[in-house]
C-alpha positions, -999 to +999 in steps of 0.1 A: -663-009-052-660-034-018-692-043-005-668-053+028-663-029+057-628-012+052-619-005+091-589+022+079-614+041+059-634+044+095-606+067+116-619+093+134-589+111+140-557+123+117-535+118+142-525+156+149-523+178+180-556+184+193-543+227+199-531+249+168-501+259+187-481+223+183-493+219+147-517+225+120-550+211+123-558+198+084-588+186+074-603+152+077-614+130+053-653+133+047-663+100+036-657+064+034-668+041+016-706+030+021-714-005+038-742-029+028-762-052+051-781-082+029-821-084+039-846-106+028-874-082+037-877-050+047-867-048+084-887-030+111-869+004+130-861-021+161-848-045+140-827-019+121-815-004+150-801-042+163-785-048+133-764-014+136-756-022+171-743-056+161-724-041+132-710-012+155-701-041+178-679-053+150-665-019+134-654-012+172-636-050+181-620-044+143-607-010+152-590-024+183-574-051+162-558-026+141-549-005+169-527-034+180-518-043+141-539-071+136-566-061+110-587-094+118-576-110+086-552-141+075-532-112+051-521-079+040-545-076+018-587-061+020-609-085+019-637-077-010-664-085-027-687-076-057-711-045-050-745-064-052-760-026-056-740-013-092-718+021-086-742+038-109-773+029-085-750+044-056-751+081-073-785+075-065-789+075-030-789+100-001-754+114+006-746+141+036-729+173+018-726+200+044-734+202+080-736+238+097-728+237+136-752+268+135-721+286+161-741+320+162-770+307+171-757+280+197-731+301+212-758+332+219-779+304+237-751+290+254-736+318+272-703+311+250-705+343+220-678+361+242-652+331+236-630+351+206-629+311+192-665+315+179-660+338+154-637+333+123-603+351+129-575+355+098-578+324+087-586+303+114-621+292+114-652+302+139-655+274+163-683+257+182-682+261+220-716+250+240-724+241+277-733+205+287-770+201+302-786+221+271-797+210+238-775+229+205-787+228+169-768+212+138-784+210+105-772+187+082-773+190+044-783+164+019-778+165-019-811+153-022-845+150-004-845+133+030-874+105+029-880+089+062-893+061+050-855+046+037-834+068+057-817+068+091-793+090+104-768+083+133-745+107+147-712+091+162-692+112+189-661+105+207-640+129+230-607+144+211-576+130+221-543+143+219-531+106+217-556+098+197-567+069+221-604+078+233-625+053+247-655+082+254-677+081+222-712+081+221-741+067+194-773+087+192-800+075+168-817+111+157-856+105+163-880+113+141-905+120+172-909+145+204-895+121+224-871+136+247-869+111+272-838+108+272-830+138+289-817+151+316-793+123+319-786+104+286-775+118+251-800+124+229-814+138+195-842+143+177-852+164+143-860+198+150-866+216+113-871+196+081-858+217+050-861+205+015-828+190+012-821+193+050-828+185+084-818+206+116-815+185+148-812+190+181-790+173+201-783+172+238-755+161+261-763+151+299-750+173+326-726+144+331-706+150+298-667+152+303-653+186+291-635+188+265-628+188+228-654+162+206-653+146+170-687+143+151-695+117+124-728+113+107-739+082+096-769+081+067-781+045+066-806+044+028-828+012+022-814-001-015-825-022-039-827-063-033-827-064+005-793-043+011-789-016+033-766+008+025-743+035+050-726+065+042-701+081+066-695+117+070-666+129+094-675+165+102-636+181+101-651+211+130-649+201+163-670+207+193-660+219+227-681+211+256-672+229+289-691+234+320-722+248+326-733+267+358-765+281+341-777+245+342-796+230+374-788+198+368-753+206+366-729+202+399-714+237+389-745+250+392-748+286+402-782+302+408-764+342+420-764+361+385-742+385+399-719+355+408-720+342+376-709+371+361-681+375+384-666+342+387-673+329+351-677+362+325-653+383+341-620+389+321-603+406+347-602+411+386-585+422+416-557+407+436-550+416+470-513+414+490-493+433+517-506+430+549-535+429+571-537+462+579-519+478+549-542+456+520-527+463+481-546+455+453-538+450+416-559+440+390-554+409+375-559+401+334-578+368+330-586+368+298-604+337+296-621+347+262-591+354+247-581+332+213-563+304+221-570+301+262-597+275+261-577+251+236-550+259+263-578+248+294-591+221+274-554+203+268-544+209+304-574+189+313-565+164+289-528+166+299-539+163+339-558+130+334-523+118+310-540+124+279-567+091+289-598+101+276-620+094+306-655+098+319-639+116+349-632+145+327-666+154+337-665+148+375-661+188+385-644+178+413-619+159+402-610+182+371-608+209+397-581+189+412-563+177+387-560+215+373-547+224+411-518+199+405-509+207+362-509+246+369-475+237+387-451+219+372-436+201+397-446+170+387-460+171+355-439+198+338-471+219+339-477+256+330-455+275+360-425+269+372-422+285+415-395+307+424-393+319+461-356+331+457-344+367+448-325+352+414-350+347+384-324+347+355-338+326+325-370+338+330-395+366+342-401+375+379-432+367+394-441+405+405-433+412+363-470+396+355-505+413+355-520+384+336-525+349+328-527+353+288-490+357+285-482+336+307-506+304+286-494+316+253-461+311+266-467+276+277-484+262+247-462+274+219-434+264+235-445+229+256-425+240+283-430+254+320-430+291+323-408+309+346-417+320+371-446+318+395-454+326+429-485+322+449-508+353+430-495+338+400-506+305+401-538+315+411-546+339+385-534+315+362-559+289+378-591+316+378-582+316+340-582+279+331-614+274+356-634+304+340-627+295+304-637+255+312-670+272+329-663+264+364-669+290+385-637+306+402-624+335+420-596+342+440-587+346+475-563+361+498-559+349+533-536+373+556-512+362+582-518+328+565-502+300+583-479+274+566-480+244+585-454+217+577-453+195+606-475+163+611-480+160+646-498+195+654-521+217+636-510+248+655-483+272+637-460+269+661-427+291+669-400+273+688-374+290+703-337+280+711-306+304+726-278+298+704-241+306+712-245+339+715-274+341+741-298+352+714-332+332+711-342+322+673-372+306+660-365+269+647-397+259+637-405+245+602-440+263+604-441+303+589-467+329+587-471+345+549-480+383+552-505+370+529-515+335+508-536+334+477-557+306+463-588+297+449-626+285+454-648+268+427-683+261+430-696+229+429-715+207+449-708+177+463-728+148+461-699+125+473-699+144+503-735+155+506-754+186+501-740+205+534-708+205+516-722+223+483-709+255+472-673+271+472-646+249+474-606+254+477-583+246+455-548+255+457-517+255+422-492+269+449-466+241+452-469+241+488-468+207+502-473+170+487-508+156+487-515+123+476-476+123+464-479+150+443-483+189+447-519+203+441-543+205+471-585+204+475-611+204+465-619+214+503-656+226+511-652+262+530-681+246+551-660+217+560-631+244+570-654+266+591-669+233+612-635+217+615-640+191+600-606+181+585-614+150+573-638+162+546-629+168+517-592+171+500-566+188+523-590+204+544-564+195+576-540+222+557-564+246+542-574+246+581-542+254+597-540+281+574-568+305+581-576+294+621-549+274+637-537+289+669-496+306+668-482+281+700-449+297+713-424+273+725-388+272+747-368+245+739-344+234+768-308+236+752-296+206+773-330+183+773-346+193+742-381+195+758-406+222+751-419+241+771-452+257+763-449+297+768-479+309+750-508+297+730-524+328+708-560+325+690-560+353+669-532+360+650-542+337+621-561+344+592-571+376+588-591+396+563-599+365+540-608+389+508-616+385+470-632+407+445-668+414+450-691+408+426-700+442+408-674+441+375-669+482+380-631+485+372-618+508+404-593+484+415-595+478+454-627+493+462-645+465+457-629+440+484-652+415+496-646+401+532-647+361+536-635+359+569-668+350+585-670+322+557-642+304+569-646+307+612-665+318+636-658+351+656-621+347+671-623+338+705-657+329+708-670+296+721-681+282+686-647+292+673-624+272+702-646+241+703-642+240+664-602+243+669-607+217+697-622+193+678-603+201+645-562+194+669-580+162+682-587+145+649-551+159+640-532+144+660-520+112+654-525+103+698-557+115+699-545+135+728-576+164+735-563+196+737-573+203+773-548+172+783-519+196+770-493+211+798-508+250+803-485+277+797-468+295+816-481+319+840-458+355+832-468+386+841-449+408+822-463+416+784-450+431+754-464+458+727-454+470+698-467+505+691-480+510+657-455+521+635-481+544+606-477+549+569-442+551+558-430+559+519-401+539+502-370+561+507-379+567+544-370+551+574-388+542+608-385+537+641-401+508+664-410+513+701-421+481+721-433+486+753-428+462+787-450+458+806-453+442+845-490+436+852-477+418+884-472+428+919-436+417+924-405+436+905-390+426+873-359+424+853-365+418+822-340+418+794-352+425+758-344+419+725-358+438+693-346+428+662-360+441+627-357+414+600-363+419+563-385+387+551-405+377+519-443+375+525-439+341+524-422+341+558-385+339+550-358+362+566-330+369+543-314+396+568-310+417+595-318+455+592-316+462+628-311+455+665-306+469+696-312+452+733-310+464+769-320+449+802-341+474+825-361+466+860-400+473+859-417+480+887-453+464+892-476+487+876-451+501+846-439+496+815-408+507+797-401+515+764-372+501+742-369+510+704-344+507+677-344+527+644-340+514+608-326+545+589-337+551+547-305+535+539-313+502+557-349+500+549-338+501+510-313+476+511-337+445+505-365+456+473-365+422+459-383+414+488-408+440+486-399+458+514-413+436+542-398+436+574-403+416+605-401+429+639-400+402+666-391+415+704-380+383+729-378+395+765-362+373+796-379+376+828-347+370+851-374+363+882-392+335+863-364+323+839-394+326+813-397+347+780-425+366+768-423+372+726-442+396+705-440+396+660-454+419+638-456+424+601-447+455+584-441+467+549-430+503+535-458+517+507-447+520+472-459+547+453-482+541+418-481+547+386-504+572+370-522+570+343-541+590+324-565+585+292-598+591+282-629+572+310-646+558+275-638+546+239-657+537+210-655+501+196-620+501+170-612+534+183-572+544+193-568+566+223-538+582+235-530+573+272-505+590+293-481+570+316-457+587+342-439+577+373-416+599+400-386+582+417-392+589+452-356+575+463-329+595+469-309+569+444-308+562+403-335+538+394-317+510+370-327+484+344-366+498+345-389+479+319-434+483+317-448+460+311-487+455+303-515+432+295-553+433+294-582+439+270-571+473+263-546+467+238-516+487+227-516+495+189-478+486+181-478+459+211-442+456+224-429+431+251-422+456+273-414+496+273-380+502+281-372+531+302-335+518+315-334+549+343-349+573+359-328+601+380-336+610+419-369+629+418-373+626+386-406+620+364-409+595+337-434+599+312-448+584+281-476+584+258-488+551+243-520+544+221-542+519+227-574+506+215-601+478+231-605+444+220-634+429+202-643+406+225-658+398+249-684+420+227-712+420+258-689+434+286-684+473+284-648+474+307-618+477+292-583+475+311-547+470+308-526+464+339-492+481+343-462+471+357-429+488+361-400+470+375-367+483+386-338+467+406-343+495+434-380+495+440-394+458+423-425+459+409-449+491+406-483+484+396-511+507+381-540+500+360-563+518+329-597+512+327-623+525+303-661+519+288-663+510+256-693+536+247 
């Protein structure tokens, strides 16, 4: 046996995929061969301790010499020598047989028993999952006594690589004393237990740690015979994932709310909200952040954001939370979602088709490629998944009338309108207004920014627009956004146009080209900023939390303009203040749109604006009211009506001008989700101005029902009841369910196919179902429905139940 150091014997990876959905993990080699240091006398612990420092100095510049296929010698072959210690006196000494990562007991401690990961599944082993910022127990097994007079033990980490090319690793001498000095911000470890033939240790990572996936090697250095010492190596084949921890002060993420906690990190399901301001939907949403498999998928996006570099940023919150807004999109990474904003999704699934992220990550990491498709809800339930399972705390938000500002020269969502050829005025602007935008906060603080800029920050996976030369926007402190302060922060500038930047109404000259301003509105953006309280009870939508007052100040009060003010001045690239702007127009004729109620799919509806002359001299005014069908996010892809007429008003009056959209017209556009928008442009003929008026609208879609018992035992099959009625007047074709949640369906299917349903008609169906396992210390249960059809898009419903 070679008394020389064999570097190859030393690797602490097999070179394999770091998930179980690329390849099979197999197991590492336990030992190498032992290494023996010549000594005259019996060195002290200090000098010890230098002389493995020096020889770690050399194991580590040899493994870099290999790594670039230079071995440090003059030929192909080892260099060795004669054992000075005989192989028989080596059966002798203290050797490492078993070490226990003690996962019950760590993950109970650590918040992390409802990962599924923990406990052994099929034949898949139980893996170890703690927080970093708290001490975990290992206990290592020995095949005979431990005597700490001769021995030393030294455990050897390094973060997991899919490249296998980490540069993290860490060297912790295990004390033999209380000390604990090392904490809170330096690893550490020190014996906790002594056993006859083992020792149990604790060990502790700093709050600093980067997340992710970490190899463990125990070294056993035993004093020999004739001045040698000798170490053994023993590469632990279980690895160790280390995520966030907001249970722990000292860590950035941080979150002293329970009830938070248990929201925006333990809950495996939510509520999403859409439609419009003042017709909210909800839907529940399946995170399933526990689920087997999801935090090996969090863990390699992380890796896969930073390009697979094993860094010390992987534990810098805030730039993991940005680095997980950019590689939940795949436009520049070939990430996990692939956007769609058009009505053709062939080659993939429409985005109103998902109720969950599980699929949706399964998908990505057995195949390697970018799922399709995504839109805005979908990228950020995606993104509350990947931050929950990593331990960041996350939820999601919807911002109504959300502004999309694309232009670099003002922060106002601006409409610009130009008369074309045939007299009619359209909008030319590059800005829109979704119905409704949805995107995330994380909680963090910030101590690059400073402690008024703790707490929830947003982030944003939507592909919206480049930032930094890539798409993925924040982290933006919410303070930052309420105070105006654009320049704090990532993308605050955008995040701010969205929820409070003023609509600014503009008439282009058709000859000139100048603008001229015609009206400057404070209100009309961002409106009912919601997200899912915090009380876990499954009745979707009755929870809605309202941000709004997070984000600005009152609309139209004085705190509010100044902070706009301020906000368009650091904007713009002249530094012009807003006051220096050219006023608009003074009209006095107005315009209202009366409200148009509740209306069902299959009906139509009729819209009645109102013009009115608040002046004291006569008016001719000729108005335009045109009904457009448009995606939430702010596209028209039609006409469904128009009518105009040019009346006088006396000062004093108003008169009324309406057009009708009959059933026929109002179903003609369902792969938009029957949203319409209703913009009336009157020209004062006195004046030679126009006055403008927009509103959003959208028809209701009925739900599915469901019915099935309100609570389960655990392993228990129930028998739930699934129906839906057609209320069209017209066949429903190529109708599929789909479903996902922790309330599973016994013969799971991809979907449920129904193919049609008749006018009137009621489809039915009974399905069993039965709860999952985990997370075993939350009671709710739910799957999310959806049924999809080319005449109505997507119908959602949801089941929810107690496990008892």
């Amino acid at each position: 046996m070679s008394s020389s150091l064999n570097i190859r014997n030393f690797s602490l990876s097999n070179g394999l995929s770091r998930h179980r959905y690329y390849r099979p993990r197999i197991p590492r080699n336990r030992y190498s061969r032992p290494w023996y240091s010549n000594r005259r006398t019996k060195p002290t612990v200090s000098e010890r301790d230098r002389r493995f420092r020096d020889w770690l100095r050399e194991y580590q510049r040899k493994r870099e010499n290999i790594g670039s296929g230079n071995d440090g010698s003059d030929n192909d072959e080892d260099e060795t020598e004669e054992p000075e210690v005989p192989d028989t006196d080596l059966s002798t000494k203290l050797h490492v047989t078993n070490l226990d990562l003690n996962i019950a007991e760590n993950t109970k401690q650590h918040h992390t028993d409802m990962y599924e990961c923990t406990e052994v599944r099929g034949r898949e082993e139980a893996e170890l999952v703690v927080r970093r910022g708290q001490p975990f127990l290992i206990t290592i097994t020995f095949d005979r006594p431990y005597d700490i007079d001769k021995n030393d033990i030294t455990l050897m980490l390094s973060l997991a690589s899919d490249e296998n090319n980490s540069t993290v690793k860490e060297t912790i001498k295990v004390g033999e004393g209380r000390d604990t000095s090392y904490k809170p911000r330096r690893w550490g470890a020190i014996i906790a237990k002594k056993g006859d033939r083992s020792l149990t240790v604790e060990v502790f990572s700093p709050a600093s740690t980067p997340v992710g996936v970490w190899d463990l090697i125990v070294r056993t250095t035993v004093d020999v015979e004739n001045g040698k010492d000798l170490i053994w190596q023993y590469n632990h084949n279980e690895d160790i994932n280390i995520i966030f921890n907001p249970w722990c002060k000292e860590d950035v993420v941080y979150l002293a709310d329970q009830s938070w906690i248990a929201e925006a990190v333990e809950n495996d399901s939510g509520v999403l909200y859409y439609g419009t301001f003042d017709t909210i939907g909800s839907s529940t949403w399946y995170y399933g952040q526990f689920e087997d498999g999801i935090l090996d998928a969090a863990l390699h996006l992380v890796r896969k954001g930073f390009d697979f570099k094993m860094t010390r940023a992987m534990g810098n919150a805030t730039k993991v939370a940005r680095i997980l807004s950019k590689i939940v999109n795949s436009s520049d990474d070939k990430g996990v979602l692939t956007g769609n904003w058009s009505d053709n999704y062939a080659g993939g699934t429409s985005p109103t088709s998902w109720t969950g992220s599980v699929k949706i990550l399964k998908q990505y990491m057995s195949t390697g490629k970018p799922v399709k498709y995504g839109q805005c809800w979908v990228f950020a339930g995606v993104l509350t998944t990947v931050c929950r399972a990593l331990g960041l705390p996350c939820r999601s938000i919807t911002n109504f009338e959300s502004a999309h500002n694309s232009d670099k020269e003002r922060l106002s969502c601006d409409e610009i309108y130009r008369m074309n050829s045939r007299g009619d005025f359209v909008d030319i602007s590059p800005d829109s207004v979704w119905n409704f935008h949805v995107w995330n906060e994380v909680w963090m603080s910030r101590p690059d920014l400073g402690s008024r800029f703790d707490g929830w920050q947003v982030i944003d996976a939507t592909p919206q627009e480049a930032s930094d030369g890539v798409y993925c926007c924040g982290p933006s402190p919410v303070t930052a956004i309420k105070e105006g302060l654009i320049n704090i922060g990532q993308d605050t500038a955008f995040v701010f146009a969205e929820v409070n930047s003023d609509k600014v109404v503009w008439n282009e000259n058709a000859l000139t080209k100048k603008l001229k301003l015609v009206s400057r509105t404070p209100n009309s953006i961002g409106k009912m900023i919601s997200t899912h309280e915090p009380t876990q009870e499954p009745q979707v939508g009755l929870q809605r939390l309202d941000l709004t007052d997070q984000y600005k100040y009152p609309e139209g009060s004085s705190q509010e303009r100044e902070v706009v003010r301020q906000a368009e001045a650091m904007f713009r690239k002249d530094n012009l203040d807003v006051d220096d702007e050219e006023p608009p127009v003074s009209e006095s004729v107005e315009l209202r749109i009366n409200d148009i109620g509740d209306v069902l799919v299959g009906n139509g509806f009729d819209v009645n604006v109102n013009a009115i002359n608040n002046g004291t001299d006569v008016r001719t005014v000729s108005l335009a009211v045109k009904v457009f069908y448009k995606t939430y996010f702010g596209v028209v892809t039609g006409t469904a009506a128009r009518s105009a007429d040019t009346t006088t008003i006396e000062p004093g009056r108003s008169r009324e001008f309406g057009v009708s959209v009959t059933p026929k017209q109002a179903m003609a556009h369902p792969k938009d989700g029957f949203n319409f928008h209703i913009e009336a442009v009157a020209t004062v003929k006195e004046t030679e101005n126009i006055v403008t008026k927009t509103l959003s609208f959208r028809l209701r879609r009925p739900d599915i029902v469901i019915k099935g018992p309100s609570t389960v035992k655990a392993g228990e099959t129930v028998e739930v009841d699934i129906s839906f009625t057609n209320p069209l007047p017209v066949l429903m074709t190529n109708c599929t369910v789909e479903t996902e949640g922790n309330m599973k369906m016994v013969y799971p299917v991809k979907d449920i196919k129904i193919e049609r349903i008749r006018p009137g008609d009621t489809w039915s169906k009974v399905i069993k179902m039965s709860p999952t396992v985990f997370p075993r210390s939350q009671r709710k249960r739910e799957a999310s429905f959806s049924l999809e059809s080319d005449q109505l898009g997507s119908i959602v419903g949801t089941y929810s139940v107690r496990v008892a």
